[in-house]
C-alpha positions in Angstrom: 134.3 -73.9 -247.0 130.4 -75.4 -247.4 129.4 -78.2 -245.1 130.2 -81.4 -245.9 126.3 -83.2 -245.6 126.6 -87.0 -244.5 126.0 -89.8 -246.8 125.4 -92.9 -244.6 124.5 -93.3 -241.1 126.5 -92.4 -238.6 127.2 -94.9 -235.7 126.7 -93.4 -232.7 130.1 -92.1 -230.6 128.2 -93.0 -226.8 127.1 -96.4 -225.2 127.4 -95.3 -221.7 125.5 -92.7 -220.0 127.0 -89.1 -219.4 124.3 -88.2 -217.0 122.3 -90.8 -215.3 119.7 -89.8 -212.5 118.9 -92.8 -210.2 115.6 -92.7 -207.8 113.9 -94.4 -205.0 112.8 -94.8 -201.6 114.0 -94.1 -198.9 116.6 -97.2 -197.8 116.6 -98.4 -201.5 120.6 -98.8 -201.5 121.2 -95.7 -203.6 124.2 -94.2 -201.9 125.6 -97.8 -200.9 125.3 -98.6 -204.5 127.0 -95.0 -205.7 130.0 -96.2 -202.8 131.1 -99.0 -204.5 131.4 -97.5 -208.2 134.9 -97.0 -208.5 136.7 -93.5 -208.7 133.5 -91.8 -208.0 133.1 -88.7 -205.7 129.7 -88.8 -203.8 129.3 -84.5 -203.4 126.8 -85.6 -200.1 124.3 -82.6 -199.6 121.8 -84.5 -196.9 124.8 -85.9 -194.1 123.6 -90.0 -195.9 126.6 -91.0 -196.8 127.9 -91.3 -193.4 127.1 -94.8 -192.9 129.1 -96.0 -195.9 132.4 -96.5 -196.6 133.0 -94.2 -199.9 135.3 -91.6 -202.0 132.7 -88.6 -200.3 132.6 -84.7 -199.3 129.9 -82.8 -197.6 128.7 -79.6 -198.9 126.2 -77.4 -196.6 125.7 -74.5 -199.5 126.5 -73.2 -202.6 129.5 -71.8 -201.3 130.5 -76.0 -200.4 129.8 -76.3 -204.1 132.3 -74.1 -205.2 135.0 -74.5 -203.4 134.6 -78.7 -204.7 134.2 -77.8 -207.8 137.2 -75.9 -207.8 139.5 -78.2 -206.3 138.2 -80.7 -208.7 139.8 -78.2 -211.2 142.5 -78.0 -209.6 143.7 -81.6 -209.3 142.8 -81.5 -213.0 139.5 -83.6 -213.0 140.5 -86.8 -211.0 137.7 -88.6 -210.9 135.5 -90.6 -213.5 132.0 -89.9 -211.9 130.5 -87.5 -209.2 127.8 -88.2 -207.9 125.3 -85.6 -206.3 123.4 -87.0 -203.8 120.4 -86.1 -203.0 118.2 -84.4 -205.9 116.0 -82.8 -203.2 118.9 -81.4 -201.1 120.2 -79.9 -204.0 116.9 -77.8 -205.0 117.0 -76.3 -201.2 120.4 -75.3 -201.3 120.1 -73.6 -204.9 117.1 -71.6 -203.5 119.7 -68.2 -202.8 120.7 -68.6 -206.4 117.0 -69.0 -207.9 116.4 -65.6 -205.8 119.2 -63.3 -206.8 118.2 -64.3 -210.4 114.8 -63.4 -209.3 115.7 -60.2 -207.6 118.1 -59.6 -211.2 114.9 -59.1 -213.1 112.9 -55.7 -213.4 110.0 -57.1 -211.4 111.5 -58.6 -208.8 114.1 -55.8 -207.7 111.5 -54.5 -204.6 111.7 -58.0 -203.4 111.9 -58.6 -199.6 111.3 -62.2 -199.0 113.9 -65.0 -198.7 112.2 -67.6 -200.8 110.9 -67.2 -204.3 108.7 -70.0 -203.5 106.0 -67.6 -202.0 105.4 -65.6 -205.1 101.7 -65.7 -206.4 100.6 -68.5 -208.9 104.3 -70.2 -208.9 106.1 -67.6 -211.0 109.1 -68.6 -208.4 109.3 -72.0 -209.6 111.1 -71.0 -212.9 113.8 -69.3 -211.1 114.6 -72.3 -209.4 114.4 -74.6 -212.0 116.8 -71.9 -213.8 119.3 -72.2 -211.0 119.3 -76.1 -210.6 120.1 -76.7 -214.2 123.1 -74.3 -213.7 124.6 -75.9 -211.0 124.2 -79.4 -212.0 125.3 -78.0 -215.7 128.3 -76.8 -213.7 129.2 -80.2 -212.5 128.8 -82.1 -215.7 132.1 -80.6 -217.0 134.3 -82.1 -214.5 133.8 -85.7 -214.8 132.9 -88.3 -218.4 130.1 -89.6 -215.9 127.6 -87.7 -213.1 125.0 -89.1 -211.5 122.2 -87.7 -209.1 120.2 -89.4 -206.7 116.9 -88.8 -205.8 113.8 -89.8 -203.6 110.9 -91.1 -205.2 107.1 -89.3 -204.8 103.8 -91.0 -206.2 102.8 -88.6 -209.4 99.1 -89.3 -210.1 98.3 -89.7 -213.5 94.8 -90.9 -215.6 95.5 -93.7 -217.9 92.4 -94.9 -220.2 90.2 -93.1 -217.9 91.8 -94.7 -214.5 93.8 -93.0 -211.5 96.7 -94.4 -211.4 99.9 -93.7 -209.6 103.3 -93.7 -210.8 106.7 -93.6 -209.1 108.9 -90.4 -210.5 111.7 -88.3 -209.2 110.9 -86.3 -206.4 111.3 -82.8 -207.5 109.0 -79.5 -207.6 106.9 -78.9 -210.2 108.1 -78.9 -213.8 111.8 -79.8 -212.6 111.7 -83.7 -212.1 110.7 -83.6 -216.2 113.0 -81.2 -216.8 116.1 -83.5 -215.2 114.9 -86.7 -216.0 114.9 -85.4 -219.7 118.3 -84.2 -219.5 119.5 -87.5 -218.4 121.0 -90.2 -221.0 119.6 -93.0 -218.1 116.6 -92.7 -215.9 116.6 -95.3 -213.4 114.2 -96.4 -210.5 115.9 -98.5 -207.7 114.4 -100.8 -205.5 115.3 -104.0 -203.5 113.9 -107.5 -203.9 115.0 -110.0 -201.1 119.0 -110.5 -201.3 119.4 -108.1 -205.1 119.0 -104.6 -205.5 117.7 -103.8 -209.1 118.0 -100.8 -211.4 114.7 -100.3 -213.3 114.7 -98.8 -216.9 111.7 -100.4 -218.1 108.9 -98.5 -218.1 106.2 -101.1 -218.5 105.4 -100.9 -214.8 104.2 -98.2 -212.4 107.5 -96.2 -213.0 108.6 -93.3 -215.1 112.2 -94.7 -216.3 113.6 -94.6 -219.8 117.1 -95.3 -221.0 118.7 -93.9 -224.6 122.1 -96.3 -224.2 121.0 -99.1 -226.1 122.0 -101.8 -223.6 120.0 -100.1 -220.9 116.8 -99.4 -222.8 113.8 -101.7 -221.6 116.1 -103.6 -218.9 116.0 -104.8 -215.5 119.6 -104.3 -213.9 120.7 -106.1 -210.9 123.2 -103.5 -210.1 124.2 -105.2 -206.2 123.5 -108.4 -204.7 124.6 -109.4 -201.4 125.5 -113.3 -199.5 124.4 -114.7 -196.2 127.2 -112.5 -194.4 126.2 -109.2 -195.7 128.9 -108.6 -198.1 128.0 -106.8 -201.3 128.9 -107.6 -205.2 127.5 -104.6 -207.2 127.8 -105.0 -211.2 128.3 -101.2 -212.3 129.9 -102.9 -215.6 126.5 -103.7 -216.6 125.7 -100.1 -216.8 129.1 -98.4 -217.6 130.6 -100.7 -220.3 134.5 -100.4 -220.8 135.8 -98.4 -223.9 137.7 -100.2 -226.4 141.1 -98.6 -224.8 139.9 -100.1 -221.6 138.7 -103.3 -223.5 142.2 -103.4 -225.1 144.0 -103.2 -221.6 142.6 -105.7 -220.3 
């Protein structure tokens, strides 16, 4: 049977993102935030989620990761996001994998060290990039939505012959490209008096983009809080209900 070649456009099947990563400094309201998104597991790899009431388990290794991820299985895929949190946790813990994959090639059999980091001219850097994408590729099977949360570093660029900094996901070398263009959403969050904002406009001094038509170019605020400290967030601005959800209510 041949292939049947389209004839008109196709409308396209996603409006929300499948993987969104989320940045920012350090107190930004990224895993208070992540707490109040309903039906979502926070997977917390740096002991932050502590302070916050939230659906959350701890994972020390890659062992942790496993075990989760096969419960997750188990109770046949319960939840509607997970959310990894943080970016730079995960890429030390994946450092045993990004070795034995290392140590699984020809030249690096004789190898003695514990971290493919100290190789010469950065040739370890591919095996860890190799092994974060596998274990955050592991996790995007087991809920419609994952999210990762990161810090932010200052990436210095030159723009019409000026230094300029930027803010961008902080992640070695070619890996914060490498995830942020993976993701459907790529979101910088900061706070601004009583609001905290998701940024996907990249006019400014961050690198953010969004391919969800309703997130492209905007300026989200995603929480806001009242004189007494209590918190509204507005995750429907970023996760719109489905026409089955739309219908139900």
């Amino acid at each position: 049977m041949g292939i049947k070649l389209p004839t008109k456009k196709i409308k396209p099947k996603d409006d929300n993102p499948k993987f969104m990563v989320l940045f920012g400094k350090p107190k930004s309201g990224k895993t208070t935030i992540a707490a109040a998104l309903e039906n979502n597991l926070i997977i917390d790899l740096e002991k932050g989620a502590g302070f916050v009431e939230a659906m959350k388990i701890g994972a020390n290794d890659l062992s942790d990761l496993k075990e989760i991820k096969q419960a997750i299985i188990d109770n046949n895929y319960p939840y509607d996001y997970i959310t990894l949190d943080t970016a730079t946790a995960l890429e030390e813990m994946i450092l045993p994998l990004a070795k034995a994959k290392y140590k699984d090639t020809p030249m690096g059999k004789k190898f003695t060290g514990n971290d493919v980091r100290e190789l010469e001219h950065g040739a370890g850097y591919l095996y860890i990039r190799e092994a974060y994408k596998e274990v955050v590729d592991n996790f995007r099977g087991l809920a419609p939505h994952i999210i990762l949360l990161g810090h932010t570093k200052e990436k210095q660029i030159n723009k019409e012959g000026k230094e300029l900094s930027e803010n961008a996901l902080d992640l070695s070398g070619k890996l914060a490209n490498i995830m942020s263009a993976k993701a459907d959403a790529l979101g910088f969050i900061y706070r601004k008096k009583n609001k905290t904002i998701l940024n996907f406009n990249g006019g400014d001094n961050s690198i953010v983009e969004a391919r969800p038509f309703h997130l492209r170019g905007q300026e989200i605020v995603i929480a806001e809080s009242d004189d007494k400290g209590n918190l509204t967030t507005h995750w429907d601005k970023i996760f719109k209900p489905n026409k089955e959800e739309k219908q139900a209510a």
